[in-house]
PyMOL commands that place a pseudoatom at each C-alpha (Angstrom):
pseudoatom trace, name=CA, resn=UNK, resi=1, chain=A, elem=C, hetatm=0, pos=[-26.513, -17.632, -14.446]
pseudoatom trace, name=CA, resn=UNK, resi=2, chain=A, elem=C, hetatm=0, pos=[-24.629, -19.835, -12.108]
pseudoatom trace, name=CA, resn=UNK, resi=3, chain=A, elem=C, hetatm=0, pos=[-21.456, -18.324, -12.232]
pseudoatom trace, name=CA, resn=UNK, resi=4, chain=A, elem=C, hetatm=0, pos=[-21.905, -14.720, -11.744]
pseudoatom trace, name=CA, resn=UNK, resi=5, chain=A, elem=C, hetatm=0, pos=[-20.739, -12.992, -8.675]
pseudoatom trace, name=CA, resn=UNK, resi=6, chain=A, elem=C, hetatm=0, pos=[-17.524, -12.920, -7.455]
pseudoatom trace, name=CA, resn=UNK, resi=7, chain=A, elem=C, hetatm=0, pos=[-14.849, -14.859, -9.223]
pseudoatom trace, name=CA, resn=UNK, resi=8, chain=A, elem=C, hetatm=0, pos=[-12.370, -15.442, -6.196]
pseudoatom trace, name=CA, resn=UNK, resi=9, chain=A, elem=C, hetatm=0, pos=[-15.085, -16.165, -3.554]
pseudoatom trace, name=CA, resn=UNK, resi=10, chain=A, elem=C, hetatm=0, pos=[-12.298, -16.436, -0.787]
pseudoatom trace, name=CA, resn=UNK, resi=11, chain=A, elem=C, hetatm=0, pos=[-11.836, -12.698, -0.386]
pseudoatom trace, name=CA, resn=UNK, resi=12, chain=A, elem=C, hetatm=0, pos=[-15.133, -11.362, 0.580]
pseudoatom trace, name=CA, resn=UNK, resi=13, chain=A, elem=C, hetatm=0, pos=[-15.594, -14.023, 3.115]
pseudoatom trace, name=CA, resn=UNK, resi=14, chain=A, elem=C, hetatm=0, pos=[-12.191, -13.392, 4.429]
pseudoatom trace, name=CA, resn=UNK, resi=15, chain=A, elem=C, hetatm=0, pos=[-13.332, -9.553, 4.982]
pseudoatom trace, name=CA, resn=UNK, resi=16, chain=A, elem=C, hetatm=0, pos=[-16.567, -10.552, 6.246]
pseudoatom trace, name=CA, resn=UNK, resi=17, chain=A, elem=C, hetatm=0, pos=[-15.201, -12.973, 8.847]
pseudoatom trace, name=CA, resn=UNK, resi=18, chain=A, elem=C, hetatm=0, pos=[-12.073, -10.033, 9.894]
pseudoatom trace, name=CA, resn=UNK, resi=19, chain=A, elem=C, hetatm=0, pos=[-14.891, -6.946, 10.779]
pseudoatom trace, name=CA, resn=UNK, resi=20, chain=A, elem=C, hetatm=0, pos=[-17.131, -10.262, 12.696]
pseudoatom trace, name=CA, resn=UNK, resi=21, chain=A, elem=C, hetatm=0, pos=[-14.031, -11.241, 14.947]
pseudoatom trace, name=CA, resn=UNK, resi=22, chain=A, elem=C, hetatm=0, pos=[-13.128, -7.092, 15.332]
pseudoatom trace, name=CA, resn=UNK, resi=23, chain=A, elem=C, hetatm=0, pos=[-17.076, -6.633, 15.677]
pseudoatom trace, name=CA, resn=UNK, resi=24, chain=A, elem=C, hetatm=0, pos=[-16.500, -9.378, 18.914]
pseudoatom trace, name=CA, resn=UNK, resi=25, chain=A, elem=C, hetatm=0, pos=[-13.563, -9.130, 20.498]
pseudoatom trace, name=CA, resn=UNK, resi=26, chain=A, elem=C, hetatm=0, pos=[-12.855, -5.307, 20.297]
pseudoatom trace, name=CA, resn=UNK, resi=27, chain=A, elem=C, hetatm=0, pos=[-16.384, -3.645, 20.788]
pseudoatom trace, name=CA, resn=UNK, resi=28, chain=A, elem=C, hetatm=0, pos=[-15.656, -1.383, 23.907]
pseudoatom trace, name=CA, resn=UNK, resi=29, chain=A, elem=C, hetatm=0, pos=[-12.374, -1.994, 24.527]
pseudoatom trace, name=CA, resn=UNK, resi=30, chain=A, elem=C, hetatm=0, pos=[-10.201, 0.330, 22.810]
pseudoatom trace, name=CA, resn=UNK, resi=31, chain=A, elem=C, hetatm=0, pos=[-8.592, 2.676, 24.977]
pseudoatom trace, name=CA, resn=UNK, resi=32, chain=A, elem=C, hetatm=0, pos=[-8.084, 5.879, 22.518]
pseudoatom trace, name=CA, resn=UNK, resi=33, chain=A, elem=C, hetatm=0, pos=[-5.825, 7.722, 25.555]
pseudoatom trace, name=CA, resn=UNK, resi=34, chain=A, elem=C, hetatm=0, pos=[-4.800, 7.605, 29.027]
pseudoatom trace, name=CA, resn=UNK, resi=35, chain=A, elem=C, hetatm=0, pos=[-8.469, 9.312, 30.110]
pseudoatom trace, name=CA, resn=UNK, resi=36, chain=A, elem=C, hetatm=0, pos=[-11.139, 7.872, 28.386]
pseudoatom trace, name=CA, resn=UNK, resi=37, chain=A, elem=C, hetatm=0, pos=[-12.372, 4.904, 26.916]
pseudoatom trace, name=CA, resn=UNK, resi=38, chain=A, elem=C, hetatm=0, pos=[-13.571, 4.416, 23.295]
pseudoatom trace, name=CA, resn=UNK, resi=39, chain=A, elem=C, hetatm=0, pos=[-16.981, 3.022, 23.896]
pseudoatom trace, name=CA, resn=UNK, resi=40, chain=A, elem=C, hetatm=0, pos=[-18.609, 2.965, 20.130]
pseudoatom trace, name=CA, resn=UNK, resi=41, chain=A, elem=C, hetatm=0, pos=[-18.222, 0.733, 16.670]
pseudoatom trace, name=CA, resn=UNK, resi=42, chain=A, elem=C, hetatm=0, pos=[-14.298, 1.504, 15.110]
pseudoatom trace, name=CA, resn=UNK, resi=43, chain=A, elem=C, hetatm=0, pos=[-15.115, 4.093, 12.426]
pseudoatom trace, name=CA, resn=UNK, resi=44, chain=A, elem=C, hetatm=0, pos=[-14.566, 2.475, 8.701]
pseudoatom trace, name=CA, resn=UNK, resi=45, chain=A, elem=C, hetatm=0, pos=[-14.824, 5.462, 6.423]
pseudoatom trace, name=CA, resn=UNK, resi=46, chain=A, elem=C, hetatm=0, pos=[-12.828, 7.092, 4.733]
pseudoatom trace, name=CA, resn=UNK, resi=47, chain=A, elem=C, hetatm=0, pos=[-11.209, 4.098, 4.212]
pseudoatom trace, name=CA, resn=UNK, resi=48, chain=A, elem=C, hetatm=0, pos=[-8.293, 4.272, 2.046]
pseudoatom trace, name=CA, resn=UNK, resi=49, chain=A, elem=C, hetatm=0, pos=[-6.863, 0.936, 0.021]
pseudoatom trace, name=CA, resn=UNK, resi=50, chain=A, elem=C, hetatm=0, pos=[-3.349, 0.840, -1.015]
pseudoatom trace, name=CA, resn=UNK, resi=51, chain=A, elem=C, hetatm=0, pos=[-1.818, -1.515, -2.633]
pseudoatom trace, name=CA, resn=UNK, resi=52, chain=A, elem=C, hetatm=0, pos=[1.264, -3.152, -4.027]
pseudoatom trace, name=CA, resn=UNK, resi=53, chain=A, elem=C, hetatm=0, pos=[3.510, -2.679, -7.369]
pseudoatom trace, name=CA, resn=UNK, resi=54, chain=A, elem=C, hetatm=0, pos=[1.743, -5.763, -8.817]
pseudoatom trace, name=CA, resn=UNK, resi=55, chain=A, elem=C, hetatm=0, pos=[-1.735, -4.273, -8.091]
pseudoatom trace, name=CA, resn=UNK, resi=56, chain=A, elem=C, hetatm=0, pos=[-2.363, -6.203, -4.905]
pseudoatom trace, name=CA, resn=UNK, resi=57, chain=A, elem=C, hetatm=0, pos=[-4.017, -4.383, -1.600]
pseudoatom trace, name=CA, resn=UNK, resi=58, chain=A, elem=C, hetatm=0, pos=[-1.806, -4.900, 1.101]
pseudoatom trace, name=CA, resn=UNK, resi=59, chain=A, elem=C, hetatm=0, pos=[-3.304, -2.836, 3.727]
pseudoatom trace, name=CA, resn=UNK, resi=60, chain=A, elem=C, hetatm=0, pos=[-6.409, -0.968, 4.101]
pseudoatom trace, name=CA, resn=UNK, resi=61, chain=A, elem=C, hetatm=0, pos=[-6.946, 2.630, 6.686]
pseudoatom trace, name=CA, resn=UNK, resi=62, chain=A, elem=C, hetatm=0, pos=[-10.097, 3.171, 8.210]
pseudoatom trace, name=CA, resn=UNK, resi=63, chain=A, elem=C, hetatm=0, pos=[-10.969, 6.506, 9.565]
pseudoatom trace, name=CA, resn=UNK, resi=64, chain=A, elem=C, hetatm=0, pos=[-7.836, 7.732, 7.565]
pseudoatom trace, name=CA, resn=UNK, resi=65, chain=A, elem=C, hetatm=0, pos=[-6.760, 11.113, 9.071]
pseudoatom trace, name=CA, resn=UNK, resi=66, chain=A, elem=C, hetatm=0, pos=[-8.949, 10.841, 12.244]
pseudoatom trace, name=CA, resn=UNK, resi=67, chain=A, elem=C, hetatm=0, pos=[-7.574, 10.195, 15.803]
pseudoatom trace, name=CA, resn=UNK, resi=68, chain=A, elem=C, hetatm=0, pos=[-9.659, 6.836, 15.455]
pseudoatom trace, name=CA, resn=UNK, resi=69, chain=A, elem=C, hetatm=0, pos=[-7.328, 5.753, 12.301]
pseudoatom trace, name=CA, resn=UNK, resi=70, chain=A, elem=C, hetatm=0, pos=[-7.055, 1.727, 12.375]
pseudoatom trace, name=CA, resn=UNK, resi=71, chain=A, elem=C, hetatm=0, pos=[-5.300, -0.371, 9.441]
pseudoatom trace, name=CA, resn=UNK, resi=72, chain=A, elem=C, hetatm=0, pos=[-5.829, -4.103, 8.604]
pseudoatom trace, name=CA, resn=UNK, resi=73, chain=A, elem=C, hetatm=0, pos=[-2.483, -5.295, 6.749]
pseudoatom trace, name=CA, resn=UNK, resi=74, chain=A, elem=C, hetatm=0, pos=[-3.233, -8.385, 4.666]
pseudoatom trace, name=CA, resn=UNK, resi=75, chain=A, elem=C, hetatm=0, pos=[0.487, -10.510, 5.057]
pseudoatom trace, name=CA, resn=UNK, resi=76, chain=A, elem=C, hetatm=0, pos=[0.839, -13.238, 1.979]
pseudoatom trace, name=CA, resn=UNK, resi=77, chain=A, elem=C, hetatm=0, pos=[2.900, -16.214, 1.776]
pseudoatom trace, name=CA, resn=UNK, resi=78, chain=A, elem=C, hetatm=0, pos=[5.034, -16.931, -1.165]
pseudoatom trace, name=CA, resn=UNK, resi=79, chain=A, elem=C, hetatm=0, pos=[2.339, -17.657, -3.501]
pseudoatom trace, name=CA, resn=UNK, resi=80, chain=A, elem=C, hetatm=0, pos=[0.758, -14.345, -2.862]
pseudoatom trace, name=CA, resn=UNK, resi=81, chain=A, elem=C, hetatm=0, pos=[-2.084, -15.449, -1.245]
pseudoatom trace, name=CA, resn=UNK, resi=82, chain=A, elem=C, hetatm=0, pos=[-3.566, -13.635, 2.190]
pseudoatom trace, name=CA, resn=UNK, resi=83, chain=A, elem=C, hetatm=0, pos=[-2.565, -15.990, 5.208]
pseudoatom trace, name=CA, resn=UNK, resi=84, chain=A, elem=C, hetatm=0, pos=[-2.691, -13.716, 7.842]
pseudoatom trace, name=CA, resn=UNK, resi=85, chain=A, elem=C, hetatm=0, pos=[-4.244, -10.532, 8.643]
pseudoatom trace, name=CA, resn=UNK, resi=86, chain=A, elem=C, hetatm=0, pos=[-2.501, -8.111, 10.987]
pseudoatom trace, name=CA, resn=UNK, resi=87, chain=A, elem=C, hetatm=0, pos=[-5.110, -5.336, 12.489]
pseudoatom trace, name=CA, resn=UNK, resi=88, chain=A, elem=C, hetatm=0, pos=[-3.787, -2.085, 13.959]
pseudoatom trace, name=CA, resn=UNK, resi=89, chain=A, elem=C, hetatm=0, pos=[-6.011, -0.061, 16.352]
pseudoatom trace, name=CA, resn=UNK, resi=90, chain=A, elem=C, hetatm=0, pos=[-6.340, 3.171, 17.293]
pseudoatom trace, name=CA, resn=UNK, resi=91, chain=A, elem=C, hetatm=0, pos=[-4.214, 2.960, 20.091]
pseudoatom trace, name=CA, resn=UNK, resi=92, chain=A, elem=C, hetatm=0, pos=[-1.477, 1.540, 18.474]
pseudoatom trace, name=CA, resn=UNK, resi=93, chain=A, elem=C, hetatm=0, pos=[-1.780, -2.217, 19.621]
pseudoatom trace, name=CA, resn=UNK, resi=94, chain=A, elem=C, hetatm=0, pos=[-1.984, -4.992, 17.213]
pseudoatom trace, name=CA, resn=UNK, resi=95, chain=A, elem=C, hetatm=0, pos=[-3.545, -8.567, 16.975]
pseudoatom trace, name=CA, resn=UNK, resi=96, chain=A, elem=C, hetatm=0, pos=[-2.765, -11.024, 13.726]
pseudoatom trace, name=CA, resn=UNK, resi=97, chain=A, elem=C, hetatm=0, pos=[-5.154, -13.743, 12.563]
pseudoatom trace, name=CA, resn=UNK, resi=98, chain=A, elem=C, hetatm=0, pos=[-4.071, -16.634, 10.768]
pseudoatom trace, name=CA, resn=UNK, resi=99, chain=A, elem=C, hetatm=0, pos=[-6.246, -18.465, 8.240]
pseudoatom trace, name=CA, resn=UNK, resi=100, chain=A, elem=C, hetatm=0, pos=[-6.122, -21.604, 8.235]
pseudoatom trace, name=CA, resn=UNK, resi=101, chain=A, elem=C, hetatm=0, pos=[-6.594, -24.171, 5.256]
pseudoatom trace, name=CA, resn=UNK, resi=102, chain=A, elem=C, hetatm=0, pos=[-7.611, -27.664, 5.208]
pseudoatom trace, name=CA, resn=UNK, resi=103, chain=A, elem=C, hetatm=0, pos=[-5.880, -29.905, 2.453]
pseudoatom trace, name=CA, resn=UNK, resi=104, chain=A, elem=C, hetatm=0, pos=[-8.225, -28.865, -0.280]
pseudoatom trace, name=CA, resn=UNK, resi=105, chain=A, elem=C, hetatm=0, pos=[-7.387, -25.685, 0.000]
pseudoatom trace, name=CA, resn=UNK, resi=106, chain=A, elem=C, hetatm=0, pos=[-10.321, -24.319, 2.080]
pseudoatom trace, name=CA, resn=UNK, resi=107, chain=A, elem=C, hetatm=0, pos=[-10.749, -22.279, 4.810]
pseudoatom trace, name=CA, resn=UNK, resi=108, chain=A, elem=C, hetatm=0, pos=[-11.242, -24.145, 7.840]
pseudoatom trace, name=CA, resn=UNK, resi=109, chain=A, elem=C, hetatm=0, pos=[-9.538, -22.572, 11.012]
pseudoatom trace, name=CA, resn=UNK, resi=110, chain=A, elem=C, hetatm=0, pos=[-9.174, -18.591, 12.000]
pseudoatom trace, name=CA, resn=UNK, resi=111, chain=A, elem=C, hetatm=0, pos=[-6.954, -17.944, 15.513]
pseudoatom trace, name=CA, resn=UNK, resi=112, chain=A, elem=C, hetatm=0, pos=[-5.080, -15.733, 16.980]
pseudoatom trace, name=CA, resn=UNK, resi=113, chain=A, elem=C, hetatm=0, pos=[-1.270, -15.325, 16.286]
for i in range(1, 113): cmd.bond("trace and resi %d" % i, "trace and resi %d" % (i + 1))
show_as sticks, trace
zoom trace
């Protein structure tokens, strides 16, 4: 039973490594207003997926209809794969990742834009 589990193997392990680098880098540091700080874990649910004519997700809400609403947008090259992610917090600023491949096609890099 080798080969059961998920058939594109990329895309979970592109979602697990986006909420570790959001988990690091943004944990206390999103300023919701000019008052207060935002000193918790960005809410995830409800989390709403929508996606593209052709059935792709393009960009998923978390915390939809909360003041804490964030959005990951998942940007694809011309092949339609994901090549960068572009994460939108609360307080409106962004940061993009690029993933980077090696020549075989694998993962190998993930920076900052």
């Amino acid at each position: 039973m080798a080969h059961m589990g998920y058939k594109n193997f990329r895309e979970p392990v592109v979602y697990i490594l986006d909420q570790e680098l959001r988990k690091r880098n943004f944990k206390n540091q999103i300023n919701t207003n000019e008052d207060s700080k935002y000193t918790g874990e960005l809410p995830e649910y409800p989390c709403r997926i929508i996606r593209d004519s052709n059935n792709k997700v393009y960009r998923f809400m978390y915390a939809n209809g909360t003041d804490m609403q964030w959005q990951e947008e998942l940007i694809r090259n011309s092949e339609g794969k994901v090549y960068r992610i572009k994460t939108t917090y609360p307080n409106n600023t962004n940061k993009t990742i690029e993933l980077i491949k090696d020549n075989h096609g694998k993962l190998e890099i993930i920076d900052y834009v």
